[in-house]
C-alpha positions as CSV (number, residue, x, y, z in Angstrom):
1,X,0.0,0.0,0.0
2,X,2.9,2.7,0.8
3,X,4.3,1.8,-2.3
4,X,1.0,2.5,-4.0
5,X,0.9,5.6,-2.9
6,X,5.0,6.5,-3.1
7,X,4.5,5.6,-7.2
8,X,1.4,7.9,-7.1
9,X,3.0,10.9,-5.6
10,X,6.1,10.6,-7.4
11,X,3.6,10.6,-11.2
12,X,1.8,13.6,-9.6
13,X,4.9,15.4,-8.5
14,X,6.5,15.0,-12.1
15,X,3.1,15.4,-13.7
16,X,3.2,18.6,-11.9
17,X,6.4,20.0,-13.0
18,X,6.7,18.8,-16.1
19,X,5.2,21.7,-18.1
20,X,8.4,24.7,-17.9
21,X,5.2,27.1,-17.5
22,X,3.8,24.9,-14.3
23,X,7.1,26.0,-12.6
24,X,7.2,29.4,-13.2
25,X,3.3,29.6,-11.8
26,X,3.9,27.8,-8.9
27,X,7.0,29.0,-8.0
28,X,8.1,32.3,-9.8
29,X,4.8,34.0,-9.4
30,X,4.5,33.5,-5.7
31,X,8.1,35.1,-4.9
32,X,7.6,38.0,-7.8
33,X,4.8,38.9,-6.8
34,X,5.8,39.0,-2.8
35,X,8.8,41.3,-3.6
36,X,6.9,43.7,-6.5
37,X,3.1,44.0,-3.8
38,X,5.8,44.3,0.0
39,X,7.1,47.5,-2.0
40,X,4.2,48.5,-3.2
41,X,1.7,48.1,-0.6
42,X,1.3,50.5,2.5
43,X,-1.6,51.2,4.5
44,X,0.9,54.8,5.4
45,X,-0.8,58.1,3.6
46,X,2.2,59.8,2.3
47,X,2.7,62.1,-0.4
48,X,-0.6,63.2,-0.9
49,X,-1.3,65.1,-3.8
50,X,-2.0,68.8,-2.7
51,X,-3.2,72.3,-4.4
52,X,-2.3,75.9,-2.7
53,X,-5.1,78.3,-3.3
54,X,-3.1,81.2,-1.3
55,X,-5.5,84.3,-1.9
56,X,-3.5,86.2,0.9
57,X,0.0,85.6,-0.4
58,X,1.5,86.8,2.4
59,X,4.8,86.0,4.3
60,X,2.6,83.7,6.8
61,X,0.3,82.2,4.2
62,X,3.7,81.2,2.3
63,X,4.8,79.9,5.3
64,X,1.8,77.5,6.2
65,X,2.2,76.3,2.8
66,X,5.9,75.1,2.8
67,X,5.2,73.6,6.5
68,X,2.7,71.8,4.4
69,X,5.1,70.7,1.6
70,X,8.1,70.1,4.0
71,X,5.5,67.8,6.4
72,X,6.4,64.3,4.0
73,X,2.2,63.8,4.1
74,X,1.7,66.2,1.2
75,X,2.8,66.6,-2.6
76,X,2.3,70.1,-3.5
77,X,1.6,69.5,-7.3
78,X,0.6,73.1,-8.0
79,X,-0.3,76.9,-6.4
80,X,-3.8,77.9,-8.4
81,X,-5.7,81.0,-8.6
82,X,-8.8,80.5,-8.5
83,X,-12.0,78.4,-8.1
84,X,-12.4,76.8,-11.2
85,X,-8.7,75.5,-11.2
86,X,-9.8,73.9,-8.0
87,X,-13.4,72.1,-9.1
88,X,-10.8,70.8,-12.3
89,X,-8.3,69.4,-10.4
90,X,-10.6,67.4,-7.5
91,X,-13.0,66.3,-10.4
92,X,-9.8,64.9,-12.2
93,X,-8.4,63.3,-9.0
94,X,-5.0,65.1,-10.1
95,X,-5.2,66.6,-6.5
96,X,-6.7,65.0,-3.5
97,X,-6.8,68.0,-1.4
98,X,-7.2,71.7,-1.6
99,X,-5.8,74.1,1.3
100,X,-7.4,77.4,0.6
101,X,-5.6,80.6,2.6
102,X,-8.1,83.2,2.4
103,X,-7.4,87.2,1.5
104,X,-7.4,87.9,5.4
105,X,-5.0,85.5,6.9
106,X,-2.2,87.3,7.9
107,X,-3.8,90.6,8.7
108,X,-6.1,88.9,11.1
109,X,-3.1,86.4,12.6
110,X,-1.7,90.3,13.2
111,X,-4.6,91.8,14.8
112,X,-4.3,88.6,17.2
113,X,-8.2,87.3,15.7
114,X,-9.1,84.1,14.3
115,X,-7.9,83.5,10.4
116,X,-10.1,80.9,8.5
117,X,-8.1,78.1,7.0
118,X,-10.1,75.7,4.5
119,X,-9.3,72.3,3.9
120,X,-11.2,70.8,1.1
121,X,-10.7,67.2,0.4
122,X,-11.7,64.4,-2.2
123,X,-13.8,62.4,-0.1
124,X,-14.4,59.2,-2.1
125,X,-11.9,57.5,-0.2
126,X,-13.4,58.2,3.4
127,X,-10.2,56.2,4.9
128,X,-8.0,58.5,3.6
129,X,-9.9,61.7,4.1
130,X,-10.1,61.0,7.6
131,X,-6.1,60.8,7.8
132,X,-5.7,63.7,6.2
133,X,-7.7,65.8,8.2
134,X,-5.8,64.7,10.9
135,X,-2.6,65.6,9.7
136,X,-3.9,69.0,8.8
137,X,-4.5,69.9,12.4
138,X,-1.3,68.3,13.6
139,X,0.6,70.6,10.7
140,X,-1.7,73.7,11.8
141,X,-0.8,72.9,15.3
142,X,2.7,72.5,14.9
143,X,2.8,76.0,12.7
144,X,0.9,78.0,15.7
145,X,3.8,76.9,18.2
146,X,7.0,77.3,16.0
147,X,6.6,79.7,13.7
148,X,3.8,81.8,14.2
149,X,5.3,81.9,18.1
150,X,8.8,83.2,17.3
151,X,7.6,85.7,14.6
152,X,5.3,87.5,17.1
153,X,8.1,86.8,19.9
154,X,10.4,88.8,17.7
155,X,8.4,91.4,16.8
156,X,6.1,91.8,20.2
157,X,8.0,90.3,23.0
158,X,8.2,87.2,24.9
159,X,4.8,88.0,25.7
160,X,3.2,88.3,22.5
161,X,0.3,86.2,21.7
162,X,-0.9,85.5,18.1
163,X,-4.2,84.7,16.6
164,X,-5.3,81.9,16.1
165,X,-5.9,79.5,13.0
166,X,-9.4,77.6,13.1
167,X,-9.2,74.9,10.1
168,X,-12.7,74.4,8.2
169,X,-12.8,70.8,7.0
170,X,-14.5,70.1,3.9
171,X,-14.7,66.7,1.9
172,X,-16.3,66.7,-1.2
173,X,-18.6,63.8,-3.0
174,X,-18.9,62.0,0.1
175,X,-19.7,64.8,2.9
176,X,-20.3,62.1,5.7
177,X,-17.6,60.4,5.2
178,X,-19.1,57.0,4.6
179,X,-17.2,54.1,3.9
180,X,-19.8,52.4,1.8
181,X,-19.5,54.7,-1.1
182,X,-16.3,54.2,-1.4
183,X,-16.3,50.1,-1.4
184,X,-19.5,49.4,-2.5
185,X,-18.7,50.6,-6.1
186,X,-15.2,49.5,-5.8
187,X,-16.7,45.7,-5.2
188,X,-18.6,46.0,-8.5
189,X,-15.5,46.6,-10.5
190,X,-13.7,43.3,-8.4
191,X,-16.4,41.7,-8.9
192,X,-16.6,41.8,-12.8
193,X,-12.9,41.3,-13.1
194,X,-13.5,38.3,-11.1
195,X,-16.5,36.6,-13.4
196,X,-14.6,37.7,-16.3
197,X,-11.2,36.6,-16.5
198,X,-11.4,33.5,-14.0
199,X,-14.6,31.7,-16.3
200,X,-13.4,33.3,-19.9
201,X,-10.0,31.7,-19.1
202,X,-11.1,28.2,-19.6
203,X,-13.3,28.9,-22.2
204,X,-10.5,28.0,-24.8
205,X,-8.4,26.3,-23.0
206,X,-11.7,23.9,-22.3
207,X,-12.4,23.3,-26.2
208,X,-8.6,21.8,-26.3
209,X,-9.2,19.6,-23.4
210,X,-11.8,17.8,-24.9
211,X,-10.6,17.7,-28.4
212,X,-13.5,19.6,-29.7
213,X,-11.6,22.8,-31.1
214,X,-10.4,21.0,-34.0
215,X,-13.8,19.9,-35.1
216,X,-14.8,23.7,-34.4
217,X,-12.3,25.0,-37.0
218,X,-12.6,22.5,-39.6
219,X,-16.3,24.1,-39.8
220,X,-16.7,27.7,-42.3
221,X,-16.8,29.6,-38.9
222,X,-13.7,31.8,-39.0
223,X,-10.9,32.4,-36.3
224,X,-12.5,36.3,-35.6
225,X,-15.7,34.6,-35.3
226,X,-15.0,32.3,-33.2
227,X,-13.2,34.4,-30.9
228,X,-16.4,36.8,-31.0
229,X,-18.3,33.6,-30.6
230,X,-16.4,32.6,-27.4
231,X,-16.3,36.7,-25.7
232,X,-19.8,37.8,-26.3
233,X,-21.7,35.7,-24.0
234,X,-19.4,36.9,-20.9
235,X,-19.7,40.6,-22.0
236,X,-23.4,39.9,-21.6
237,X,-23.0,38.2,-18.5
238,X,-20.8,40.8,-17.2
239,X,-23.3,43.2,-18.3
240,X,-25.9,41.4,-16.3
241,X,-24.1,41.4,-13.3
242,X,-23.3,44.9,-13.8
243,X,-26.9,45.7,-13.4
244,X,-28.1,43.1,-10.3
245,X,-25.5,45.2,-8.2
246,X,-25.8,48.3,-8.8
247,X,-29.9,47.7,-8.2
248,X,-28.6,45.9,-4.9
249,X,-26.4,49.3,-4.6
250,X,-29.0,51.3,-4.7
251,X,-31.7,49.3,-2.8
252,X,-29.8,48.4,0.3
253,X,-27.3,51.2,0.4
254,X,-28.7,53.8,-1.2
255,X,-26.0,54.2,-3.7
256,X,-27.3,56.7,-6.8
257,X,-25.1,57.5,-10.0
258,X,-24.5,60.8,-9.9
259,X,-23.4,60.7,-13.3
260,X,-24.4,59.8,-16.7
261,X,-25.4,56.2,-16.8
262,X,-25.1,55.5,-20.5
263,X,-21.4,56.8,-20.4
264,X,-21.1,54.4,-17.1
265,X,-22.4,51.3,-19.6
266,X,-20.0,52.0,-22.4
267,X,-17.2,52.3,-20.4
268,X,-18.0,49.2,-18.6
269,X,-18.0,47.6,-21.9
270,X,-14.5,48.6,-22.3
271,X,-13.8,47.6,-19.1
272,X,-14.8,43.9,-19.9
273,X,-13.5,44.1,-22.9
274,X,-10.0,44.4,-21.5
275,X,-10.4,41.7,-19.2
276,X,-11.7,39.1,-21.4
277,X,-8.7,40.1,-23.7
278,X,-6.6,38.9,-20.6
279,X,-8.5,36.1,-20.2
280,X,-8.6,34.8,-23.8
281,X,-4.7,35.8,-24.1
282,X,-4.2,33.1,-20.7
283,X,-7.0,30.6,-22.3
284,X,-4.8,30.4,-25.6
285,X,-1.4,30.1,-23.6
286,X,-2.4,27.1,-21.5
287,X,-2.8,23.6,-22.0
288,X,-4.7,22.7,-19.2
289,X,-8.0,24.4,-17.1
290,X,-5.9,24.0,-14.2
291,X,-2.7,25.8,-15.7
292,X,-5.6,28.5,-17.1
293,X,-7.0,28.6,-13.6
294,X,-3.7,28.8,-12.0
295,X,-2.1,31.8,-14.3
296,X,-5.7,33.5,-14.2
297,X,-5.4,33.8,-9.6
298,X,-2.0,35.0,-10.0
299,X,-3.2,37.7,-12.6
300,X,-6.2,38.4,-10.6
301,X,-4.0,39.3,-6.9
302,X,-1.6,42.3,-8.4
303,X,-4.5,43.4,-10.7
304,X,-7.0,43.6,-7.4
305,X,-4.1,45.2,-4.7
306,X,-2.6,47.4,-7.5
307,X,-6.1,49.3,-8.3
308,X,-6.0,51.7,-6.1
309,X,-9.0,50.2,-4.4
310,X,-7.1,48.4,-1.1
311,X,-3.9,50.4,-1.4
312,X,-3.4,54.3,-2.8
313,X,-1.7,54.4,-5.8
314,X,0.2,57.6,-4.9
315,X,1.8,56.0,-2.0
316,X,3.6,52.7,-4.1
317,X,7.0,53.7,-5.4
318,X,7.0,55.4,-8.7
319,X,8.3,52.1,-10.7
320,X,5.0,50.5,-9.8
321,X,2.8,53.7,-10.2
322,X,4.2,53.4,-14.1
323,X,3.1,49.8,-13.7
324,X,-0.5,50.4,-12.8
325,X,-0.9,52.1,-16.3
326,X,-1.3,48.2,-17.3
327,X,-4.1,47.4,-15.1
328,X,-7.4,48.1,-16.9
329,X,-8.7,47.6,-12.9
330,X,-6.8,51.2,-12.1
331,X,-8.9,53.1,-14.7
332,X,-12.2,51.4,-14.1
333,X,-11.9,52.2,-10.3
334,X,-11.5,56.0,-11.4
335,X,-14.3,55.9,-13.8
336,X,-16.7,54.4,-10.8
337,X,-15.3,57.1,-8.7
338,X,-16.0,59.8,-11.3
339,X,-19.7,58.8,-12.9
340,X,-21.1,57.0,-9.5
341,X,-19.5,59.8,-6.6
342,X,-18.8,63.0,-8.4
343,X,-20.7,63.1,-11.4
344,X,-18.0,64.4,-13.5
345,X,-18.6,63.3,-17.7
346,X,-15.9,62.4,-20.3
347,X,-13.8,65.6,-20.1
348,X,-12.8,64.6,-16.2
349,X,-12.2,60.7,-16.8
350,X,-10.5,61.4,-20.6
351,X,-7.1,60.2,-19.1
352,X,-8.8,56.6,-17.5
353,X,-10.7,56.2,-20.7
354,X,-7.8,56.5,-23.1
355,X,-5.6,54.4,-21.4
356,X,-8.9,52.1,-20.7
357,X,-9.7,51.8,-24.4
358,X,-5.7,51.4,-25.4
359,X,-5.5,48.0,-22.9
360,X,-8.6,47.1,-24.5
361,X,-7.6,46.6,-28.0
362,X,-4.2,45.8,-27.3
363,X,-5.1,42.7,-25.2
364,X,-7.4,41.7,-27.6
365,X,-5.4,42.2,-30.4
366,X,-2.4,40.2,-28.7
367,X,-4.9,37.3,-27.5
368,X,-6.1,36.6,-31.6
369,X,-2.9,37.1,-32.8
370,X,-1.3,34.4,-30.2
371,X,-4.4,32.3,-31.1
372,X,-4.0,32.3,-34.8
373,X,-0.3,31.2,-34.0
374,X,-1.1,28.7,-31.3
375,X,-3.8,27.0,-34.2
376,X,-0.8,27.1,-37.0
């Protein structure tokens, strides 16, 4: 009996690791991707990307703004000028916060009164928002006892006292701060990449298991066709499941679209798209479902944790931020942000939807040109 089951571990073991490809899943994925995702992921909220709306432009306003900017929490990406600068950059997501000095600041820090700060903040990611207002008050805080203190000590006396600095908070597209909105839509776009990629990888791969793919293209149906034949029925099924949860959205959490629903459905489309070019690209490289399967999780686990849904993409090192531009998951995420949360139209989202619609055909386009090869 042990030498029953000795002989049948040993056939599974080099049944296993026969196939070059088999190896590099099972044991090249695992330690690529565990070096590539320990860099990248961070639950720290670092570098955030920032906008200086200084209408005093004074010597303290320019100071708050570099103790901002020297702090390590915040990027300042640019000093704007007015309102509408502002509305552009938090609808893009170029920014994901706003500190606003008003007209008044230093003249009312002066007359030793309170001088309005305002913090506005994207708040789509409620997590986040949260951090960053505390950081704000501990930066604020930290200006009021250095700074501010030995300007007024120099000027007044030892026992000058300055104004103080009362910080209005503000986040944006998600006033209350709830979580759900954030990772309600955010499951939606897991979800599809999910049903998509996972059951479209096998769709292929299946035909070859079971010897039926020749008999398919001895028949007049041609290789475009076929492919067509083999993607539809998951766009529709990804459309279907599209629909059930956002009406489960809706229902139980009281989710609306704030934006344009039809431009939501194409881009969807694209979305899916993408993802069953992925899959068909893995279907037509494996031999086996379990190879497909295999490939498909360790696609699925960088795609997921490099969205920008788990982790902030502005916090991964800037090798992997470039790397994110191939994950079709990072633009759909900011095109549920944008139509679902903020309402913003194609203008706003141009940036997801180009890249988006380049992944698109380029995955598609590699996946029937490697299947026209893989038939040959």
């Amino acid at each position: 009996m042990l030498n029953r089951i000795k002989r049948m571990l040993v056939k599974e073991f080099l049944q296993m690791f026969r196939d070059p490809r088999m190896r590099v899943v099972i044991f090249g994925m695992p330690v690529i991707q565990l070096v590539v995702l320990s860099f990248a992921l961070t639950m720290d909220v670092t570098d955030i990307p920032t906008a200086v709306y200084d209408q005093d432009n004074s010597v303290a306003s320019r100071e708050l703004a570099a103790q901002f900017g020297n702090s390590g929490y915040f990027e300042i990406e640019e000093y704007i000028h007015s309102r509408s600068r502002m509305v552009e950059l938090l609808d893009t997501g170029d920014v994901r916060v706003v500190i606003r000095i008003p007209s008044d600041f230093e003249e009312n820090l002066m007359n030793r009164t309170t001088a309005g700060l305002q913090v506005i903040a994207d708040g789509t990611d409620s997590n986040t928002t949260s951090i960053v207002f505390g950081y704000v008050s501990q930066i604020v805080a930290q200006y009021n006892r250095e700074k501010l203190r030995e300007r007024f000590v120099s000027q007044f006396g030892p026992q000058a006292v300055p104004g103080e600095i009362e910080i209005e908070q503000r986040a944006w597209y998600n006033e209350n701060l709830e979580s759900r909105y954030y990772y309600v839509p955010g499951l939606v776009g897991v979800m599809l990449i999910l049903v998509s990629i996972v059951v479209a990888s096998i769709a292929i791969v299946r035909e070859k298991e079971m010897g039926t793919i020749e008999q398919v293209m001895v028949t007049p149906i041609g290789k475009a066709e076929f492919i067509l034949g083999k993607t539809v029925p998951y766009l529709i099924t990804g459309y279907i499941i599209m629909a059930v949860m956002f009406a489960i959205a809706y229902l139980v959490f009281g989710i609306r679209i704030e934006g344009s629903m039809v431009l939501l459905t194409v881009l969807t489309g694209v979305y899916l798209v993408g993802n069953l070019g992925i899959a068909l690209l893995i279907s037509v490289t494996s031999r086996t479902q379990q190879q497909a399967l295999l490939t498909a999780f360790f696609v699925l686990m960088p795609a997921i944790l490099l969205s920008g849904f788990v982790f902030p993409i502005h916090n991964m090192p800037a090798v992997v931020q470039y790397a994110t531009y191939l994950n079709p998951m990072r633009w759909y995420m900011e095109v549920l942000r944008g139509v679902i949360l903020k309402g913003v139209g194609i203008q706003a989202l141009s940036k997801a939807i180009l890249w988006q619609t380049i992944l698109a055909v380029s995955f598609l386009f590699v996946a029937v040109s490697r299947f026209r090869k893989t038939l040959d």
